[in-house]
Short mmCIF file of the C-alpha atoms (twelve columns), coordinates in Angstrom:
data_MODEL
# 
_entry.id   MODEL 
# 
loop_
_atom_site.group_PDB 
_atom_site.id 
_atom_site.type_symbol 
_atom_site.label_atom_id 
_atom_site.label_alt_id 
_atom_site.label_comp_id 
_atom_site.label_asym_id 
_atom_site.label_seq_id 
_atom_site.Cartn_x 
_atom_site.Cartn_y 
_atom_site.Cartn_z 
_atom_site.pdbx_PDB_model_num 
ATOM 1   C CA . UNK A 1   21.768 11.704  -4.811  1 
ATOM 2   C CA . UNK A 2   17.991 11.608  -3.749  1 
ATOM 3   C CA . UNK A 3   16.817 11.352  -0.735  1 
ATOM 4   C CA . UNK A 4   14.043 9.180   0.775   1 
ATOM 5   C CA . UNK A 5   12.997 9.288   4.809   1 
ATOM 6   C CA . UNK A 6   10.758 6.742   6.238   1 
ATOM 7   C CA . UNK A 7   7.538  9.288   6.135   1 
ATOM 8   C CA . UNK A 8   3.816  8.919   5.899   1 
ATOM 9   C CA . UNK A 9   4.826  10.905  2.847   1 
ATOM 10  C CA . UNK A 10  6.596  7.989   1.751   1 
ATOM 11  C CA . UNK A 11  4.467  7.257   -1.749  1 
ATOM 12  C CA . UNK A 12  4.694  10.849  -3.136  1 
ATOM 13  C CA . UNK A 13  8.610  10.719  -2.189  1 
ATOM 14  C CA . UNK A 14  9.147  7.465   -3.889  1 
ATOM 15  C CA . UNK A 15  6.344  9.093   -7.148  1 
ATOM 16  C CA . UNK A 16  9.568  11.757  -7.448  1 
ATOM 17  C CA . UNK A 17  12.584 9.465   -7.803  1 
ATOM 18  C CA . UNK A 18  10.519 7.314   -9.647  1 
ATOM 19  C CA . UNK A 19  9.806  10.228  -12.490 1 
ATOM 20  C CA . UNK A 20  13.498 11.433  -11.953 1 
ATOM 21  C CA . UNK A 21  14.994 7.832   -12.868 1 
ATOM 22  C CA . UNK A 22  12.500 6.475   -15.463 1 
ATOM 23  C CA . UNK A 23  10.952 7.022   -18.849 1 
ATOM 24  C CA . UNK A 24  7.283  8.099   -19.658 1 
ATOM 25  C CA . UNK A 25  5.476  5.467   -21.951 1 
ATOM 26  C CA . UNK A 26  2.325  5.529   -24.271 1 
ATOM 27  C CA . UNK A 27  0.901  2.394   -22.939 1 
ATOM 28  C CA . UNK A 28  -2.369 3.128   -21.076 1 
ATOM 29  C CA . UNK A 29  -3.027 0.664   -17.622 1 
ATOM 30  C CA . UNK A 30  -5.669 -0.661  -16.847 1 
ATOM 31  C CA . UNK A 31  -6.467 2.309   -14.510 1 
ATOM 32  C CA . UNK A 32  -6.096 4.417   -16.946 1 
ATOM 33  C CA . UNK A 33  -2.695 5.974   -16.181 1 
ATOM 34  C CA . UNK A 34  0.467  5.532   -17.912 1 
ATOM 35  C CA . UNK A 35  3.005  2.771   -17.549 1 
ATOM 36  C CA . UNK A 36  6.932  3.948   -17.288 1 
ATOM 37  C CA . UNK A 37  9.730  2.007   -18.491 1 
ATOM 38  C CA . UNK A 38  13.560 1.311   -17.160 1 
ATOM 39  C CA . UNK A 39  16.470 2.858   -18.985 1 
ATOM 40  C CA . UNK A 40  18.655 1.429   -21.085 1 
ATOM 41  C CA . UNK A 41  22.252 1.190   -20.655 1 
ATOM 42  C CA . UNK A 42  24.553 0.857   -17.608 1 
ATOM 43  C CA . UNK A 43  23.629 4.003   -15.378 1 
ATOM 44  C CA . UNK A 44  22.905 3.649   -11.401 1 
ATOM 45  C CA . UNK A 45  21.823 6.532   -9.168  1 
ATOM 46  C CA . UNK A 46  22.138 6.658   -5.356  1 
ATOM 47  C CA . UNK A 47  19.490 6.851   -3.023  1 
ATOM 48  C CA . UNK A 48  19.908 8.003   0.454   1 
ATOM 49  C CA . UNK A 49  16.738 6.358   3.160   1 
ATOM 50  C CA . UNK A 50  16.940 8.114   6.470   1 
ATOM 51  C CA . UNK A 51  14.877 6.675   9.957   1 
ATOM 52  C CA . UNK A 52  11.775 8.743   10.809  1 
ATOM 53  C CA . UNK A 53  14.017 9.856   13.700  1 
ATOM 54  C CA . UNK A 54  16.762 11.403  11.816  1 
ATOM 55  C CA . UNK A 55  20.448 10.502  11.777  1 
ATOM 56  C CA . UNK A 56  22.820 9.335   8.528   1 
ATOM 57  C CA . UNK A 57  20.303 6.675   7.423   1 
ATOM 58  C CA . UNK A 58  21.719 4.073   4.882   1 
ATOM 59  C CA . UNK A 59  22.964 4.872   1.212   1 
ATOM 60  C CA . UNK A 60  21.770 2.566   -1.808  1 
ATOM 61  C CA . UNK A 61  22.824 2.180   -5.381  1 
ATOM 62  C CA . UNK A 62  20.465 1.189   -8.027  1 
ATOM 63  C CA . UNK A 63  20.481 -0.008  -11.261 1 
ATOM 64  C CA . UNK A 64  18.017 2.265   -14.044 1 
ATOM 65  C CA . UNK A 65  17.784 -0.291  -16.271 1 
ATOM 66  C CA . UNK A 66  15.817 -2.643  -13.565 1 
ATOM 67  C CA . UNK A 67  15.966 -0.830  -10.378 1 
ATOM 68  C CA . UNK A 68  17.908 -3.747  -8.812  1 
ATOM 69  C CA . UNK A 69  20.059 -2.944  -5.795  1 
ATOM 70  C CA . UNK A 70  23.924 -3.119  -6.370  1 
ATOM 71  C CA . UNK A 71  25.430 -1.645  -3.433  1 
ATOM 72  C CA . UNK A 72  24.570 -0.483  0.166   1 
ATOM 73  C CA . UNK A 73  27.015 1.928   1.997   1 
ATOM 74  C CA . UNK A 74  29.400 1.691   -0.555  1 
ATOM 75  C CA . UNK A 75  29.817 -2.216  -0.579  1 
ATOM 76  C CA . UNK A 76  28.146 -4.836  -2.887  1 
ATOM 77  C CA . UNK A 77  24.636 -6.520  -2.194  1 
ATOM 78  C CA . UNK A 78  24.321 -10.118 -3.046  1 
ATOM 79  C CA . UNK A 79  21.108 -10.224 -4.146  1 
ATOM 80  C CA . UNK A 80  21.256 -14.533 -4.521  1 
ATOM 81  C CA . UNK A 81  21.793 -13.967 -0.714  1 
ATOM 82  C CA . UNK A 82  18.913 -12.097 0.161   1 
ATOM 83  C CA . UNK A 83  15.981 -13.214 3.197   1 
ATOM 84  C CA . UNK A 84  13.009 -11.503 4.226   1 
ATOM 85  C CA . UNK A 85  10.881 -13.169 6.914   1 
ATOM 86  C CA . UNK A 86  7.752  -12.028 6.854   1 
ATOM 87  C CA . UNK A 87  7.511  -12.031 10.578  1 
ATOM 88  C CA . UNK A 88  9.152  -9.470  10.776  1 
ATOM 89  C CA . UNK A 89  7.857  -6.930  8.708   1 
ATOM 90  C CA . UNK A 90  6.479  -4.179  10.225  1 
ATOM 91  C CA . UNK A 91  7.098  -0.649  9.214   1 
ATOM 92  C CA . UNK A 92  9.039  -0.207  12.728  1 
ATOM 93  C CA . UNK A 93  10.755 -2.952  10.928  1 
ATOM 94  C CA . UNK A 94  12.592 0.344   8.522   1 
ATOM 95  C CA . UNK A 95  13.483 2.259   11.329  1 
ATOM 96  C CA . UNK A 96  15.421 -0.742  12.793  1 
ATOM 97  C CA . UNK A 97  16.943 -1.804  10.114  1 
ATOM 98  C CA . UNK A 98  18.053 1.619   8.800   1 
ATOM 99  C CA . UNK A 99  19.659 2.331   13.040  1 
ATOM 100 C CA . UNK A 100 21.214 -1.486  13.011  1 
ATOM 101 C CA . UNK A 101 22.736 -1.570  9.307   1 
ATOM 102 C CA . UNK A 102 26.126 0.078   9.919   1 
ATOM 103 C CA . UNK A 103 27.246 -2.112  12.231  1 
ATOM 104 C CA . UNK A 104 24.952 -4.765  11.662  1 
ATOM 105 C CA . UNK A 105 26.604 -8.355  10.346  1 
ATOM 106 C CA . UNK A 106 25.915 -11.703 9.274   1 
ATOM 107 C CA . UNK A 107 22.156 -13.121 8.970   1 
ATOM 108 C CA . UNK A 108 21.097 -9.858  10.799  1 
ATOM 109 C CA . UNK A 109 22.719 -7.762  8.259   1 
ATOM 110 C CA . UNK A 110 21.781 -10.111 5.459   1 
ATOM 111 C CA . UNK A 111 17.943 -9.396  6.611   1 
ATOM 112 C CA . UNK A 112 17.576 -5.552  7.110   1 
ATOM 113 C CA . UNK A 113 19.289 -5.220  3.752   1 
ATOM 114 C CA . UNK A 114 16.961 -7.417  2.287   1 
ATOM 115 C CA . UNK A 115 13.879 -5.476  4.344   1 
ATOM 116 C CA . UNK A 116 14.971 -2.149  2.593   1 
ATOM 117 C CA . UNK A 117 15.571 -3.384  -0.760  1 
ATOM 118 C CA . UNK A 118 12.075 -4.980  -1.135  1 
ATOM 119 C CA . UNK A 119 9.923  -1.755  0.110   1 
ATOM 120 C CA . UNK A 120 12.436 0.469   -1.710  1 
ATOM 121 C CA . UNK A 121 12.574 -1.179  -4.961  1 
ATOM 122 C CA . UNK A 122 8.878  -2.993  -4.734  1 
ATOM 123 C CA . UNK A 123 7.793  0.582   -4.386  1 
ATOM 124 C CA . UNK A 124 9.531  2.137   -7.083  1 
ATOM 125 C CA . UNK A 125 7.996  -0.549  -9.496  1 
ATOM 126 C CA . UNK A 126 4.590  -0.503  -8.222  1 
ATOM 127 C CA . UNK A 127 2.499  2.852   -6.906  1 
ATOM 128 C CA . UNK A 128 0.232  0.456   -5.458  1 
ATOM 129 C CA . UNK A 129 3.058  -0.767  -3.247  1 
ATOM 130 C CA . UNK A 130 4.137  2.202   -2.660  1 
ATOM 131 C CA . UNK A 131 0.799  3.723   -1.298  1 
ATOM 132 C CA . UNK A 132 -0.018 0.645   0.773   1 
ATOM 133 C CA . UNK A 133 3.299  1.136   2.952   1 
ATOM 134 C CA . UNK A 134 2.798  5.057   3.034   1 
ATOM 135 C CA . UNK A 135 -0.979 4.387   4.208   1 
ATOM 136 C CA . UNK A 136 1.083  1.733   7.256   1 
ATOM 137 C CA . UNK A 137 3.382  4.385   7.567   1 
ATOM 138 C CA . UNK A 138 0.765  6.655   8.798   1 
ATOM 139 C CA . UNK A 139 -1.306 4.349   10.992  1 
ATOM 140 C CA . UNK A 140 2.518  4.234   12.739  1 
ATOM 141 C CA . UNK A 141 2.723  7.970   13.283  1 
ATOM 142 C CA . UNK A 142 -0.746 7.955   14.823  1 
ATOM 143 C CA . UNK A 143 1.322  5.858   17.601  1 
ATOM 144 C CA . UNK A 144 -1.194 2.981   17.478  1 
ATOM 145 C CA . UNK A 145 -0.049 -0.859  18.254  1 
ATOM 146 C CA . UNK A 146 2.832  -1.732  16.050  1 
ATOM 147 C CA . UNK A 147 0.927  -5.076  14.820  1 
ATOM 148 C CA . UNK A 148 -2.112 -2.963  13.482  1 
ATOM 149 C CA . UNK A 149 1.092  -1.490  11.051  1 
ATOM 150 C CA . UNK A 150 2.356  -5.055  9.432   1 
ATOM 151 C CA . UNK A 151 3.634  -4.276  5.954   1 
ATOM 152 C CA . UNK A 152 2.165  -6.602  3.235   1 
ATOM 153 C CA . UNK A 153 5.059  -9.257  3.203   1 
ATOM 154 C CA . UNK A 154 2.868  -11.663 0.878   1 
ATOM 155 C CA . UNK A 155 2.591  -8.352  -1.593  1 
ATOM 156 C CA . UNK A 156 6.419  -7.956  -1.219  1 
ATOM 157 C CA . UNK A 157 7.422  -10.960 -1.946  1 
ATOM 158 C CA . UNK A 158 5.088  -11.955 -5.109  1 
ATOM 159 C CA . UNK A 159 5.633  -8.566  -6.356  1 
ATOM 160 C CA . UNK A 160 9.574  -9.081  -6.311  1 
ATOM 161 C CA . UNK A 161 8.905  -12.575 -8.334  1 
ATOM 162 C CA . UNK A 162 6.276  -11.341 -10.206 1 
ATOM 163 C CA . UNK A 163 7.700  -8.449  -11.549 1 
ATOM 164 C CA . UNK A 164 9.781  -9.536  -14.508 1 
ATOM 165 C CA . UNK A 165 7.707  -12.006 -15.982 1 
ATOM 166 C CA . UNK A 166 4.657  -9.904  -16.005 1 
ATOM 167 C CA . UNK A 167 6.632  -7.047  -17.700 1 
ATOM 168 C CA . UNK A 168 7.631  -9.630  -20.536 1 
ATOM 169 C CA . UNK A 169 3.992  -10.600 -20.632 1 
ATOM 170 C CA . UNK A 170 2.987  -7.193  -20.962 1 
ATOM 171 C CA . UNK A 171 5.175  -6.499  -24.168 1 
ATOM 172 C CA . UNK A 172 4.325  -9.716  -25.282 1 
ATOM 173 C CA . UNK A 173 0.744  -8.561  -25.094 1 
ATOM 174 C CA . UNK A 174 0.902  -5.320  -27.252 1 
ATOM 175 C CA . UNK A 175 1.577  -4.595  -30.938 1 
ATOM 176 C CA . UNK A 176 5.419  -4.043  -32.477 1 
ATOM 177 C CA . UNK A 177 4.355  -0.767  -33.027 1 
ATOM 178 C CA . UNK A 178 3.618  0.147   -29.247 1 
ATOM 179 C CA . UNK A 179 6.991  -1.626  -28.198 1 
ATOM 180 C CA . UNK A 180 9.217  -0.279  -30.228 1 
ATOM 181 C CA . UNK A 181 8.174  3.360   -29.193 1 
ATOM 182 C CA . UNK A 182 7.549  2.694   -25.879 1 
ATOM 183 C CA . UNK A 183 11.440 1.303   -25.597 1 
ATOM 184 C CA . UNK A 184 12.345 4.167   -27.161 1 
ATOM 185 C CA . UNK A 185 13.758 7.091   -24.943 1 
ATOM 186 C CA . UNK A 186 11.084 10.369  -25.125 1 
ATOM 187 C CA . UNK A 187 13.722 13.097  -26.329 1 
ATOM 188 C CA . UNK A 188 13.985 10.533  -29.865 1 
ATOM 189 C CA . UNK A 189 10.462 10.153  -30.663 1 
ATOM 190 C CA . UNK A 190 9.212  11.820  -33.416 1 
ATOM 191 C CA . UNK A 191 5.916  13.870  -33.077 1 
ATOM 192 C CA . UNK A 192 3.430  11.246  -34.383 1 
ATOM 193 C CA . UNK A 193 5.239  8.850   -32.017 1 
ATOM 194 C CA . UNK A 194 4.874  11.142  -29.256 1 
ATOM 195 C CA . UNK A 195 1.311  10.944  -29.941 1 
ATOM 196 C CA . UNK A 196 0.931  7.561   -30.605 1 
ATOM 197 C CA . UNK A 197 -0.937 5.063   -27.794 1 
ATOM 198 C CA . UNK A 198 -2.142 1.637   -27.049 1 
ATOM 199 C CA . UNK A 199 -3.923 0.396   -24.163 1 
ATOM 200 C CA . UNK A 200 -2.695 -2.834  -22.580 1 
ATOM 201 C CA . UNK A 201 -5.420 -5.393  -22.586 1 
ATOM 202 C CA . UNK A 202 -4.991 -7.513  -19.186 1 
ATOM 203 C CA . UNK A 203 -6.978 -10.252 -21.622 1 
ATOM 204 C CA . UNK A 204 -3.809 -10.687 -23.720 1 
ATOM 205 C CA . UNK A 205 -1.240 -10.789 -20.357 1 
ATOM 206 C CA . UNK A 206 -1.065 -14.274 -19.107 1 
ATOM 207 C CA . UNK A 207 -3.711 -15.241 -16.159 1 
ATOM 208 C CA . UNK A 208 -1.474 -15.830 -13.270 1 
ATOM 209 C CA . UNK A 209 0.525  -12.106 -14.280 1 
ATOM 210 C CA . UNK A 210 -2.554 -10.152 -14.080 1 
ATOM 211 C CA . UNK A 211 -2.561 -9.124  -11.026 1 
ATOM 212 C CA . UNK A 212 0.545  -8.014  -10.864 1 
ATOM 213 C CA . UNK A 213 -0.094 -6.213  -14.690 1 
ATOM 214 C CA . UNK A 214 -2.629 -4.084  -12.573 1 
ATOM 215 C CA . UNK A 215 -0.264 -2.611  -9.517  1 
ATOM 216 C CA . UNK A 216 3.081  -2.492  -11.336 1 
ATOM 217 C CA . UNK A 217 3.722  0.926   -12.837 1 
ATOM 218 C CA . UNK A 218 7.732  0.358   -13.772 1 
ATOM 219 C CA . UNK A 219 7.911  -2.115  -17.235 1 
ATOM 220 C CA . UNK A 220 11.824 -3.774  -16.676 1 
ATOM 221 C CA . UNK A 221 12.957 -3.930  -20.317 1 
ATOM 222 C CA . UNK A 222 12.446 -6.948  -22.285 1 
ATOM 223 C CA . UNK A 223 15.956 -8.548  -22.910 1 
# 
């Protein structure tokens, strides 16, 4: 089980499960790193978030093959139920949520789930995402006004829509070639696969998936 605390650390924690629970890729981004791919088959991991303050924090299951949420503290998540309300997000927001889950219920339940799925999962798709609540994170620890630390619930939000369709459009966008190695797990490539690449030209990725082609560094598998 890994285990992830509500840190100004937070990025270079998530950077760790992400590598742990996802395959390398040839496919260059457009800042010149590499993008990573989901697994294949059936496997989930568990995840463990503690408060800043210490205590048992909240236990989540995740899918590898699209880092979806399954289960929190042992029981199922309905994802078709989920509600995040943007007025609400502030990273003091993760603290609360991860004190009031136990014996949280209903709508109020419904909604801190929802809060930690979307920074935990948003950030284990996107390093972008990841760094911008890490960077909020820290402006929190500095003990300065808790509205100066307002997560990016707009980025949240489109990034959780966003993500699957620009991941198709991004395979879409490169050769066979480049797909069918880069769905390919690294231990089976051969060595002129392994040293095989292709940039992904944003050009080729349909115009309203850009963006999110720039900040996402998890590709979900096509289906």
């Amino acid at each position: 089980m890994f285990t992830l605390r509500v840190a100004p650390d937070w990025a270079e924690q998530i950077r760790k499960i992400r590598d742990a629970v996802t395959e390398e890729t040839h496919l260059i981004r457009p800042d010149h790193g590499f993008y990573r791919v989901c697994r294949a088959g059936d496997a989930t991991f568990q995840l463990r978030v503690l408060p800043s303050t210490g205590g048992r924090g909240v236990e989540l299951r995740l899918r590898e093959s699209d880092l979806e949420l399954t289960h929190v503290d042992g029981g199922p998540f309905d994802a078709g139920a989920a509600r995040l309300d943007p007025r609400r997000l502030q990273t003091p927001a993760l603290d609360q949520a991860l004190l009031a889950l136990p014996g949280a219920t209903g709508q109020a339940r419904v909604e801190a789930q929802s809060l930690l799925v979307s920074c935990v999962a948003g950030s284990l798709r996107s390093d972008v995402l990841a760094a911008k609540v890490g960077q909020l994170l820290r402006v929190v620890a500095t003990g300065r006004p808790a509205a100066s630390a307002q997560l990016p619930a707009g980025e949240l939000l489109q990034e959780a829509r966003a993500w699957g369709p620009a991941c198709e459009s991004i395979f879409n966008a490169i050769s066979s070639t480049a797909r069918g190695i880069a769905l390919k797990r690294r231990s089976e490539l051969t060595p002129l696969q392994r040293h095989f690449s292709e940039r992904v030209e944003l050009a080729k990725v349909e115009p309203g998936l850009q963006a999110a082609a720039r900040s996402i560094t998890v590709l979900k598998r096509p289906k």
